[in-house]
C-alpha positions as CSV (number, residue, x, y, z in Angstrom):
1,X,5.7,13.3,-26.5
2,X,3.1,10.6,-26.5
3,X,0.0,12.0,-24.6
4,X,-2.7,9.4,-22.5
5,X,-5.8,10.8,-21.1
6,X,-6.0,10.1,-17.5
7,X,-9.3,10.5,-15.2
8,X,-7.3,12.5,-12.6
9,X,-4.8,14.6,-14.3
10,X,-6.1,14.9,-17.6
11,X,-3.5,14.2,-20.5
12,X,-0.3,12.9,-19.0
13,X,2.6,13.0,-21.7
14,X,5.3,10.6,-21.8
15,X,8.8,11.3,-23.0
16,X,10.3,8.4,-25.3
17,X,11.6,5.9,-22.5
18,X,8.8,6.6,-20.6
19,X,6.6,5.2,-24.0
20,X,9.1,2.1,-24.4
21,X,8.4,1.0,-20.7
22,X,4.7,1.1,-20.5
23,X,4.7,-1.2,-23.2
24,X,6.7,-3.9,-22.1
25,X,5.1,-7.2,-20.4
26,X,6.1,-6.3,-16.8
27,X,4.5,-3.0,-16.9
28,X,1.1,-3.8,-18.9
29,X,1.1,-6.6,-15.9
30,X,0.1,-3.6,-13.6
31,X,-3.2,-3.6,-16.1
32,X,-4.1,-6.6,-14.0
33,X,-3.4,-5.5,-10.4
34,X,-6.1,-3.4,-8.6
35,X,-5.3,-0.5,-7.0
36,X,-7.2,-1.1,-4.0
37,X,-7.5,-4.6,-3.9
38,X,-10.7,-5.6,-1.5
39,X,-11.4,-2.3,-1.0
40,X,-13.7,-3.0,-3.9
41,X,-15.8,-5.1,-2.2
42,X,-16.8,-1.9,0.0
43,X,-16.8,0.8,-2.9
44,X,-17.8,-0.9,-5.8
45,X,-16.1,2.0,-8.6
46,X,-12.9,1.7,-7.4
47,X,-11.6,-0.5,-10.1
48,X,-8.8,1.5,-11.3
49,X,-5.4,-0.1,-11.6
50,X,-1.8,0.1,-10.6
51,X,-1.4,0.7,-14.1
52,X,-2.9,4.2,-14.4
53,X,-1.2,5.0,-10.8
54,X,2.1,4.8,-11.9
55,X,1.1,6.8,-15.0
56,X,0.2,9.4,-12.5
57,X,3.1,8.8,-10.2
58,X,5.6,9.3,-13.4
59,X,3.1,12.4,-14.3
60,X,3.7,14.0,-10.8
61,X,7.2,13.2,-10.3
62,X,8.1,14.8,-13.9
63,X,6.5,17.9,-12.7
64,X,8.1,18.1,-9.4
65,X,11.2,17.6,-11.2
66,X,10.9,20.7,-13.5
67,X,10.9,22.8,-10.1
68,X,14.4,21.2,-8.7
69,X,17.5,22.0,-9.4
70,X,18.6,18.4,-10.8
71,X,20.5,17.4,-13.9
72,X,19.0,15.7,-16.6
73,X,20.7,12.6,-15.7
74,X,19.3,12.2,-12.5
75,X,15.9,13.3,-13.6
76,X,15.5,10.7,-16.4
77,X,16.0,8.1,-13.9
78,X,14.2,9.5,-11.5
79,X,11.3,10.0,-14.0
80,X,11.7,5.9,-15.2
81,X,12.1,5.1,-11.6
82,X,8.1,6.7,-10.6
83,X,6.7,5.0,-13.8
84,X,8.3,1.9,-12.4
85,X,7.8,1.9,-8.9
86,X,4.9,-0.5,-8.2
87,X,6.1,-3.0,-10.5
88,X,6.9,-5.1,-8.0
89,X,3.8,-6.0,-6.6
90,X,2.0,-9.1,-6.2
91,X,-1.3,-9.9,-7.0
92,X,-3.9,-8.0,-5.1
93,X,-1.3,-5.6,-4.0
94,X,-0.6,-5.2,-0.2
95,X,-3.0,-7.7,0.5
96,X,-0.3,-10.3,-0.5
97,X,3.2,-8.2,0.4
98,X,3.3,-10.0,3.8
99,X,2.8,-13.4,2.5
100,X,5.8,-12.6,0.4
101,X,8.0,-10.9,2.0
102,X,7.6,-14.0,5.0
103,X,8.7,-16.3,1.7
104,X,11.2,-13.9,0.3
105,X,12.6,-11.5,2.5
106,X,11.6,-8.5,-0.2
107,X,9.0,-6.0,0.1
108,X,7.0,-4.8,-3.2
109,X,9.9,-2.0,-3.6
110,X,12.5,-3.8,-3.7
111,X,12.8,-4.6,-7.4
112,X,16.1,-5.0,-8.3
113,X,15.5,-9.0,-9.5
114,X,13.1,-7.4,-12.1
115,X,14.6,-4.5,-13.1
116,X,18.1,-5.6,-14.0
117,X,17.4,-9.1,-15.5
118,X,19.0,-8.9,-18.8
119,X,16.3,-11.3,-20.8
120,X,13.0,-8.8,-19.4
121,X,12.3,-6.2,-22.0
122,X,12.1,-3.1,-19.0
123,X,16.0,-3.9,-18.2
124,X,16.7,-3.6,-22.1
125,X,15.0,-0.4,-22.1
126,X,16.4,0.8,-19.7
127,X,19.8,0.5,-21.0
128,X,19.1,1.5,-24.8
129,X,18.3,4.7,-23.8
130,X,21.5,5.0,-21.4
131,X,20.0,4.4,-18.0
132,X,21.5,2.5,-15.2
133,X,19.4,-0.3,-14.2
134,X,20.4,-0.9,-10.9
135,X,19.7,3.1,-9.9
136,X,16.7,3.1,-11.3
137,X,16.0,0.5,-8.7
138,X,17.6,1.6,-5.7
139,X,15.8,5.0,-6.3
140,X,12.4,3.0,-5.9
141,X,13.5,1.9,-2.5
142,X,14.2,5.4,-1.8
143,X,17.9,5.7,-2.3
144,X,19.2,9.3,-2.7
145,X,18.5,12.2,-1.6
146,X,15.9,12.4,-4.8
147,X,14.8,8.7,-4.1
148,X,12.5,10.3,-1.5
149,X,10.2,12.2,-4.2
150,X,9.3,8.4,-5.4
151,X,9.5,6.2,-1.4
152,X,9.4,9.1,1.1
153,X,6.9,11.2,3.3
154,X,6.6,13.6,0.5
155,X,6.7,11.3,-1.7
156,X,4.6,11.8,-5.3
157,X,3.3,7.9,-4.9
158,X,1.1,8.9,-1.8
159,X,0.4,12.6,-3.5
160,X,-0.9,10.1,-6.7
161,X,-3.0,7.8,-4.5
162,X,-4.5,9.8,-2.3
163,X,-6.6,11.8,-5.0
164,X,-7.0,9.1,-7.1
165,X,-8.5,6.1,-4.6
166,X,-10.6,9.5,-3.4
167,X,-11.8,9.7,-7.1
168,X,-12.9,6.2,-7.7
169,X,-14.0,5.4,-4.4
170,X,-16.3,8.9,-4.7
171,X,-15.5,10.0,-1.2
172,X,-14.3,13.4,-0.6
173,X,-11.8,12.8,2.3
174,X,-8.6,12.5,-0.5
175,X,-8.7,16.0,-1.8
176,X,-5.5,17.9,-1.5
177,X,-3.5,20.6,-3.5
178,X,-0.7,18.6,-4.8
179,X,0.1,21.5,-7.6
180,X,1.2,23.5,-4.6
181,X,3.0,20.5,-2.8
182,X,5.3,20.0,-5.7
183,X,6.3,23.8,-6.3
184,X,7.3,24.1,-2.7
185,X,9.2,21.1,-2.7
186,X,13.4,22.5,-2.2
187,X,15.6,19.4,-2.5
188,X,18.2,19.5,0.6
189,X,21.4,17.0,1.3
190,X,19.3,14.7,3.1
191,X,16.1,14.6,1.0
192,X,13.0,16.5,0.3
193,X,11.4,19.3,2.0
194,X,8.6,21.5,2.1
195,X,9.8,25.1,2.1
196,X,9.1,28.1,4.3
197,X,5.1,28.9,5.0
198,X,4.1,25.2,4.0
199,X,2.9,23.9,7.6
200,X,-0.6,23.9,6.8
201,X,0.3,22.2,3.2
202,X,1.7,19.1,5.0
203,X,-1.2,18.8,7.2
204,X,-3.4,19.0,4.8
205,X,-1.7,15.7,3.4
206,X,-1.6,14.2,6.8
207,X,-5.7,14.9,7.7
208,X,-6.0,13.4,3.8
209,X,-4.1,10.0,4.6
210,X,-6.3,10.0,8.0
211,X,-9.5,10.4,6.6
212,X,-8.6,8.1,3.9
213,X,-7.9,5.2,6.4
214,X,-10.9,5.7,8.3
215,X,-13.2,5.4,6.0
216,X,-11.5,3.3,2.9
217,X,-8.4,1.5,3.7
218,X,-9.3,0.4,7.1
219,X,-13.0,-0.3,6.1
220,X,-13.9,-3.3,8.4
221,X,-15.3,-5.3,5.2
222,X,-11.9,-4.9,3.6
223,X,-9.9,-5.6,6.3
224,X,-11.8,-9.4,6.4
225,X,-11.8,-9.6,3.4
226,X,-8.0,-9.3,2.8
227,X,-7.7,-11.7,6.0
228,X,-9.3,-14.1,4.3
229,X,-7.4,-13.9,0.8
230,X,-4.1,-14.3,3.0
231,X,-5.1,-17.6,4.6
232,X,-6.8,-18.7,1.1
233,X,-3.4,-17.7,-0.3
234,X,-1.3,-19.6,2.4
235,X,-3.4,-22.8,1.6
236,X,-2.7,-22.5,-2.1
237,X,1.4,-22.3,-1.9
238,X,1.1,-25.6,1.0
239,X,-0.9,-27.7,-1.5
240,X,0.0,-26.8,-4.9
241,X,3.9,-26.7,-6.7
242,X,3.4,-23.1,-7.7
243,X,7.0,-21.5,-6.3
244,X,6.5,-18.2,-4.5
245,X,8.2,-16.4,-7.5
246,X,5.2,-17.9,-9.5
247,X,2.9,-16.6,-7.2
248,X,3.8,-13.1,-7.0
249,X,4.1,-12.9,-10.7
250,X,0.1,-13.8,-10.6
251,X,-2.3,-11.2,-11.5
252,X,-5.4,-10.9,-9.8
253,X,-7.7,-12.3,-11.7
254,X,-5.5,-15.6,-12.3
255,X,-5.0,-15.6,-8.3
256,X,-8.8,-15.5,-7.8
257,X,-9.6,-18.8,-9.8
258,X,-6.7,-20.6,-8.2
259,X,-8.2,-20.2,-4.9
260,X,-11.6,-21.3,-6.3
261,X,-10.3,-24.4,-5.5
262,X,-11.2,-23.5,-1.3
263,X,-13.6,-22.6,0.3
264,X,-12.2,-18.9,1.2
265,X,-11.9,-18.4,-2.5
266,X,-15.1,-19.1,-2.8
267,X,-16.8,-16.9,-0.5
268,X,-14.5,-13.9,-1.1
269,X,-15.5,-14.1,-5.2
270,X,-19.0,-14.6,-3.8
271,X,-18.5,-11.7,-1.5
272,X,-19.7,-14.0,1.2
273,X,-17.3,-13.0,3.7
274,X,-16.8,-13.4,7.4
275,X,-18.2,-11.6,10.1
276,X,-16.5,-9.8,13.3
277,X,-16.6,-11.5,16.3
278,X,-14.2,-9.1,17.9
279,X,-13.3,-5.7,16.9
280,X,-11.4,-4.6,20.0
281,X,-9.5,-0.9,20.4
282,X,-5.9,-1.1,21.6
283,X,-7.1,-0.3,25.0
284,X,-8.7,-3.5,25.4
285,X,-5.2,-5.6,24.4
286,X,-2.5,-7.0,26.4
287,X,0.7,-5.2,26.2
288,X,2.9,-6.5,23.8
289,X,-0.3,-7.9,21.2
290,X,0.6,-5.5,18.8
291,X,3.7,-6.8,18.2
292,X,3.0,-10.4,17.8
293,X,4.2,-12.7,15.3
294,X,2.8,-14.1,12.2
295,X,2.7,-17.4,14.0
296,X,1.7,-16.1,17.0
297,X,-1.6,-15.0,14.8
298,X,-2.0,-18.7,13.7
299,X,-1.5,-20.3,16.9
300,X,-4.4,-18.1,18.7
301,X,-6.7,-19.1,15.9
302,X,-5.8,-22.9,16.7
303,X,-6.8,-22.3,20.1
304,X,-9.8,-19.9,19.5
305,X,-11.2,-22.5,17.1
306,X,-10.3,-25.4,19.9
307,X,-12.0,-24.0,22.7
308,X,-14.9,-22.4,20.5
309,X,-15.3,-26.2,19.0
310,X,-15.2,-25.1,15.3
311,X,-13.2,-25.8,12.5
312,X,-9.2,-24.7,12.6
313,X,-10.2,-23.1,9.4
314,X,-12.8,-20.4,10.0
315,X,-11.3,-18.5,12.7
316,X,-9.1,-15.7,11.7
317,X,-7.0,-13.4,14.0
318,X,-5.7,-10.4,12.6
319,X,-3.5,-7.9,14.8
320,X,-2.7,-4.6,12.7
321,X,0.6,-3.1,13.1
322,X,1.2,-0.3,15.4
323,X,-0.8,3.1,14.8
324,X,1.1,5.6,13.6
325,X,1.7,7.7,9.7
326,X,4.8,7.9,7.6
327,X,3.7,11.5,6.9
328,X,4.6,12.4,10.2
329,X,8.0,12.5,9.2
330,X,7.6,15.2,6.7
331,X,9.9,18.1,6.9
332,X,8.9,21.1,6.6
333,X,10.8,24.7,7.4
334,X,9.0,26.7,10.0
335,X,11.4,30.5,10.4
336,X,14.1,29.3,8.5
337,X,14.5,25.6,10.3
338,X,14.0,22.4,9.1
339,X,11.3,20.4,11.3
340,X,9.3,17.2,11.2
341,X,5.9,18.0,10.7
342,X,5.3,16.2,14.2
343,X,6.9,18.7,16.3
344,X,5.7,22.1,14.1
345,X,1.8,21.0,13.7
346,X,-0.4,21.2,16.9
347,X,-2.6,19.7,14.7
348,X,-0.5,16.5,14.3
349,X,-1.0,15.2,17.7
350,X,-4.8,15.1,17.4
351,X,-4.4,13.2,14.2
352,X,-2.0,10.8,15.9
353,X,-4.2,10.2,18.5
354,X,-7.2,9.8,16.5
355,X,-5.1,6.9,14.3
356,X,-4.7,5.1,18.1
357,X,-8.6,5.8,18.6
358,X,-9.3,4.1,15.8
359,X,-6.9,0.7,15.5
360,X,-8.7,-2.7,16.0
361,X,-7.7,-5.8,16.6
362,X,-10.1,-8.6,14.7
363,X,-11.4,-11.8,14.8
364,X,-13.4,-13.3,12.1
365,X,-15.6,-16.2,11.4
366,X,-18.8,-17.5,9.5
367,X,-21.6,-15.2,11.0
368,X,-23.0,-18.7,12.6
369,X,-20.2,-19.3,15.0
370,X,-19.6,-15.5,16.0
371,X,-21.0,-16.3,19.5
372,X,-19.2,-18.9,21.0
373,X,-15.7,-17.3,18.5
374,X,-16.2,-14.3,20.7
375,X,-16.4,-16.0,24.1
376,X,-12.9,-18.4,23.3
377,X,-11.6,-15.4,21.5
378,X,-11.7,-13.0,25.1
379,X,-10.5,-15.7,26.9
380,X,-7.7,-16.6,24.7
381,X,-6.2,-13.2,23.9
382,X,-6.9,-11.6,27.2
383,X,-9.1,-8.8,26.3
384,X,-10.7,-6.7,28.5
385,X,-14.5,-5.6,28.8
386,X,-14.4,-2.1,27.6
């Protein structure tokens, strides 16, 4: 096996198809996409790549494997499917998935179009060393009872990142015991669980991803930042003839000197970003703002801007999903039954709670107009004081 020293889990070996994929185009591509995207801009060592992530995903999923009962069928594509599972990304990562996905209709996982084209080197691979294209892709989306070790609430992607963005970033708040979380992994007809004794183990995971939001994916500067790429990027694909399948082919850096071309570029390679002229909690929404549309963000901005008397252009509105984890889904077995780790923690609840404690609704502009943004911005999406 062909070893490759890694900054989290030391030498990671790779078997021979793992060593054929890594070096074809599509997957050195992942060279080029930051892991965590604007979250840069807030923590400025975390620079490491969705190249060395998947390393770590195939790392952790070949480990998990050697303590399940699976043939060695399955395993090799299970194995080529962690290795492959983010290659479907876009430039800057998430920050561009919903862009895409409005274009396309496909989320970063689904990866089917890539992995079974017969002129890209990965599909070749795939098949000279007997592997079916097509299940290597549908694990990636999750298919399978195994598919959950790579897309799943136990899944070794989140047991990879976790650590890893805690690592670079230099926060503690990632830290858990993934050695133990693969041992007690017991493979059941419907997916993965965590066996008997493991409640704690899950919510260890869960308190990890919570931390993690608070205080590096949800980081306010990232947040406008990655607003501001999205509307730079929706003004790049109105005015130039790059195709959408262009686009999310882009790697980062190519992305960020085509949007030199405006303004938002600009500011976000000059770090020059906007500032909050409303960071509300879900308390002080309407009912039902949480769910708004992609268009219904676009025509509040129209409005905000019209009533503040600003340009269209420098007023963002960005509604985040609903609060809530994936992790809360885990199951776990707590005396001999299998439960979501919702209804066996206690300490679930304060977690979810603390997720819908911290959720914010935003609206950004040029620090010079935050004033009168703020006023039209209350009126227009019917806040409340408090």
């Amino acid at each position: 096996m062909k070893p490759i020293k890694d900054s989290v889990h030391d030498y990671i070996p790779l078997d021979s198809v793992a060593a054929d994929l890594v070096d074809t185009p599509t997957f050195q591509r992942l060279r080029h996409i930051k892991q965590l995207s604007t979250v840069r801009l807030v923590f400025p060592s975390a620079n490491h790549t969705r190249f060395e992530h998947s390393l770590g995903v195939y790392h952790l999923a070949r480990n998990a494997l050697e303590h399940l009962d699976v043939d060695e069928e399955t395993a090799a594509h299970v194995r080529a499917a962690a290795l492959l599972h983010d290659v479907g990304h876009g430039p800057y990562g998430h920050q561009t998935e919903d862009l895409i996905h409005r274009q396309t209709g496909e989320d970063h996982d689904q990866v089917e179009w890539l992995l079974t084209d017969s002129d890209r080197e990965v599909c070749q691979v795939l098949e000279r060393h007997g592997l079916d294209p097509v299940r290597v892709s549908a694990l990636v989306e999750g298919a399978e009872p195994l598919g959950s070790l790579v897309s799943g609430e136990l899944d070794v992607d989140r047991m990879d990142y976790l650590v890893r963005d805690a690592h670079h970033t230099g926060v503690p708040y990632g830290t858990i015991d993934h050695g133990r979380l693969i041992r007690e992994l017991r493979l059941e007809a419907d997916g993965l669980v965590l066996g008997e004794g493991n409640v704690a183990t899950a919510e260890s995971l869960l308190l990890a991803r919570s931390l993690m939001n608070a205080v590096v994916y949800r980081h306010h500067v990232s947040r406008i930042a990655g607003a501001m790429l999205e509307r730079a990027c929706e003004r790049y694909l109105e005015t130039t003839d790059t195709t959408i399948d262009e686009f999310r082919r882009l790697a980062d850096h190519d992305l960020l000197v085509e949007l030199g071309r405006f303004e938002l570029g600009r500011r976000i390679e000059r770090r020059d970003l906007y500032k909050r002229a409303v960071w509300a909690g879900i308390d002080r929404v309407p009912p039902g703002t949480v769910a708004v549309t992609h268009a219904d963000e676009r025509a509040a901005e129209r409005e905000i801007a019209e009533r503040a008397g600003v340009d269209h252009d420098t007023v963002i509105v960005d509604v985040p999903g609903r609060p809530g984890m994936k992790e809360m889904g885990t199951n776990v077995v707590v005396d001999g039954v299998v439960q979501r780790l919702e209804d066996a923690s206690a300490l679930a609840a304060g977690i979810r709670a603390g997720e819908r404690a911290r959720w914010r609704l935003g609206v950004y502009c040029p620090e010079a107009h935050t004033a009168e943004v703020a006023t039209a911005a209350r009126d227009v999406l019917g806040l409340g004081v408090n």
